[in-house]
C-alpha positions, 0 to 999 in steps of 0.5 A, spaced: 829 882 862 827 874 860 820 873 857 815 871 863 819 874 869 816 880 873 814 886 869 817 883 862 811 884 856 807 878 855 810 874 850 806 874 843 803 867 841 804 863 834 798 866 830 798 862 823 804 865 819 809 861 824 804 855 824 806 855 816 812 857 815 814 851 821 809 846 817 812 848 809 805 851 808 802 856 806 797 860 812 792 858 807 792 850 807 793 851 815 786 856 815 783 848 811 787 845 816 783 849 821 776 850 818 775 845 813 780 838 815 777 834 809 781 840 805 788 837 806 790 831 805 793 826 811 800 827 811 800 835 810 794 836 816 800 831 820 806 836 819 800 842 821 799 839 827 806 837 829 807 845 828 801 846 832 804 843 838 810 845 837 808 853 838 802 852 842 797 855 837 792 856 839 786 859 834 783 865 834 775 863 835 773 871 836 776 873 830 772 866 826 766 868 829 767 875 826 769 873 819 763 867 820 758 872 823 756 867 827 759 862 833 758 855 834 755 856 840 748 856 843 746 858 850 741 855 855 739 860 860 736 857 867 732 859 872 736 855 877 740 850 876 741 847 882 734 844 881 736 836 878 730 838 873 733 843 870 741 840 871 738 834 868 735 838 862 742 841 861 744 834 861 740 833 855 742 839 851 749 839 853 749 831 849 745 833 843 749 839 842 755 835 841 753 831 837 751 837 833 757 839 833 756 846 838 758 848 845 753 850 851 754 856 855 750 854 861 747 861 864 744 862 872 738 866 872 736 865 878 729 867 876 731 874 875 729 879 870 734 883 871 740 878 870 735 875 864 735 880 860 744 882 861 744 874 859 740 875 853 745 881 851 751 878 853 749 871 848 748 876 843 753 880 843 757 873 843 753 871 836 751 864 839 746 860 834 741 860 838 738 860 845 734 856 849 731 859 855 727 856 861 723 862 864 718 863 869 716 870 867 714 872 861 720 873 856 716 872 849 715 879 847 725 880 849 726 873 845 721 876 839 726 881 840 732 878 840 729 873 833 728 880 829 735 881 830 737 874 827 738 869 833 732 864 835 729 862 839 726 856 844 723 857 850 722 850 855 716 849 859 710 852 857 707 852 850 706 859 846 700 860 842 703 861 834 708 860 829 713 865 831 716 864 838 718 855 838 717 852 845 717 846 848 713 843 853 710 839 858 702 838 858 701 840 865 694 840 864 694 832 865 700 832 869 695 836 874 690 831 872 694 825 873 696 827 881 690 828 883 686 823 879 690 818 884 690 821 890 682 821 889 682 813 887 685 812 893 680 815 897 682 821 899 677 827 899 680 833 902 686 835 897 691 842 897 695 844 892 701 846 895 705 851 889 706 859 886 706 863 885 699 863 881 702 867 875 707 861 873 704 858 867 707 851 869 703 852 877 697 855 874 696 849 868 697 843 874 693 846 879 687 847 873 687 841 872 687 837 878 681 842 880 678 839 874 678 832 877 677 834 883 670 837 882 669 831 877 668 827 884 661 831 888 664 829 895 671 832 894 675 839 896 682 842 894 685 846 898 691 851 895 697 852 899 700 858 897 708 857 896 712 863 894 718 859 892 719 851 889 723 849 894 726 844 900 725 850 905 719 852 903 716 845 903 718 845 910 714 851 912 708 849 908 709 843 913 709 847 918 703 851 917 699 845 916 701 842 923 699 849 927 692 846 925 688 840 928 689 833 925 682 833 923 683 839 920 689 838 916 688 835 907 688 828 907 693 828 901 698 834 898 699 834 891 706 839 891 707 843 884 714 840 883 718 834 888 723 840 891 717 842 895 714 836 896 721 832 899 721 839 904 714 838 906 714 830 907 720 831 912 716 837 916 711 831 916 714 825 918 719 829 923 713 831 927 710 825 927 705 824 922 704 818 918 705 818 910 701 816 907 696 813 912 694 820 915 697 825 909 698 821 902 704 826 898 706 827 891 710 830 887 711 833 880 719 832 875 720 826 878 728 828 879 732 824 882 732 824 890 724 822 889 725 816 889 731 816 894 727 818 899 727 815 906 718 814 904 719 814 897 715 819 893 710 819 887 711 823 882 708 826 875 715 824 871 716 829 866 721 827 860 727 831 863 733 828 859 728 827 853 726 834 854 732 837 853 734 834 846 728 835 844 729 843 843 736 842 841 733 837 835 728 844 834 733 849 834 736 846 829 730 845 824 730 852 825 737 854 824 737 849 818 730 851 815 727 844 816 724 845 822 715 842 821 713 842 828 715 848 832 711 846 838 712 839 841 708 837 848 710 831 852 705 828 855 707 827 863 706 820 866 704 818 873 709 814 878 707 811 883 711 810 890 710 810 897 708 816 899 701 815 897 701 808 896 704 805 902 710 801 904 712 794 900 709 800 893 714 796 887 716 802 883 715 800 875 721 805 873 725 800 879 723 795 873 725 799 867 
């Protein structure tokens, strides 16, 4: 029976005796070739590696996370990764980790407790530097956990009081206030707040503060619509509901929590008819990239996504390295205006960045 053929045992791979005893060096000069290049001069490292190719050695990463005690690997746990926010943000992870010299895993939670929590301990298990973690329920107290045992932590999204858990966030709070105060300097007094649920911190914060400057003007009204998902689909629904009512019933600006939402309810808009902007003006927040893609170009608070992401990276490392002075960093939002509430011919200035 040849090796590879059915039913024959798998053959055994190369382990580091056979790279020295091919390459004339001790397994010892091949472990510095492996772990520690600048150990081994350039005429040794050529002959490892000629006897590396030649055997289709391959190292052992397991066995050096257990003599290590650690990978070089981190892992970025996401509500859904189908959203162009946070693929974007895993973009800007992926990068400055390279540069650090780390892999990403990249793990699906699809907002799911359940599913967190098996990836919390799945990337434990696996020694991972570090985790990165964007969630919408309250996972402070687990990663608290986690860190005791030894892997920190940086939670995306939304600030957390004390030293203890480092975060990285988006200032919402002016992002609410950023949509809204454009949407009332146009004129328009009958607003609503498309988004949910309301014990997301990230939806709550951008309601808040659009309710400050909405009752800052005397003569103003915001509506909330509630949104159970952020979603193209459930933009459509929420277009759908305003529809039921009567024109004159209807807000005369939305501003919806995230640009997926938004982008659904300004197709349900326009589809039945309605004029954007002129009848219901529409925003958005993230700024993701089929915002300005759309048939009616959408306004959006824009939140540093790619920044973002290399930002906690740039944290996780001060922490890993003990060098870290801020554990909390916020990014302020900015406000880009298109057509969907200033109207056709609307110049975009990031167009022109």
């Amino acid at each position: 029976m040849t090796p590879g053929s059915p039913g024959a045992p798998p053959e055994r791979k190369a382990g580091i005796r056979e790279v020295a005893a091919r390459a004339g060096v001790s397994s010892g000069t091949v472990s510095h070739y492996l772990n520690h290049p600048d150990r081994v001069s350039a005429a040794t490292a050529e002959r490892i590696r000629r006897a590396v190719e030649a055997l289709g050695y391959v190292p052992n990463s397991s066995a050096r996370q257990l003599r290590l005690g650690r990978s070089d690997a981190i892992a970025f746990l996401a509500p859904d990764v189908s959203n162009p926010y946070f693929s974007t943000i895993a973009e800007g992870v992926e990068r400055r980790a390279a540069e650090a010299g780390l892999t990403v895993f990249i793990a699906n939670t699809h907002a799911d407790r359940v599913r967190e929590d098996a990836y919390l301990r799945k990337f434990e298990q696996h020694r991972v530097r570090g985790l990165l973690v964007a969630s919408f329920e309250p996972i402070e107290q687990r990663l608290a956990r986690v860190r005791s045992r030894g892997t920190p932590s940086v939670l995306f999204g939304r600030a957390t009081p004390g030293s203890e858990q480092p975060s990285v966030a988006v200032d919402d709070l002016l992002g609410g206030r950023l949509a809204a105060r454009h949407l009332l300097g146009l004129g328009r007094r009958r607003l609503a707040f498309a988004g949910g649920p309301l014990r997301v911190k990230q939806v709550a914060d951008r309601l808040q503060g659009a309710g400050e400057e909405v009752r800052a003007v005397g003569a103003a009204t915001l509506e909330v619509l509630t949104a159970a998902e952020r979603t193209v689909a459930t933009g459509r629904t929420v277009a759908a509901q305003l529809l039921r009512r009567p024109a004159d019933r209807r807000p005369d600006a939305v501003f919806a929590v995230n640009d997926l939402l938004a982008l659904g309810l300004l197709q349900g808009l326009v589809t039945a008819g309605v004029r954007v902007p002129d009848d219901i003006a529409v925003i958005g927040y993230d700024d993701i990239e089929f915002a300005a893609a759309s048939l009616i170009p959408l306004s959006s608070v824009r939140a540093p996504q790619e920044d973002f992401g290399a930002a906690a990276v740039e944290l996780l490392l001060g922490l890993l390295n003990g060098t870290t002075k801020d554990t909390h960093p916020s990014f302020p939002p900015e406000l880009v205006v298109r057509a969907s509430t200033a109207g056709p011919g609307h110049t975009d200035p990031w167009e022109k960045a």
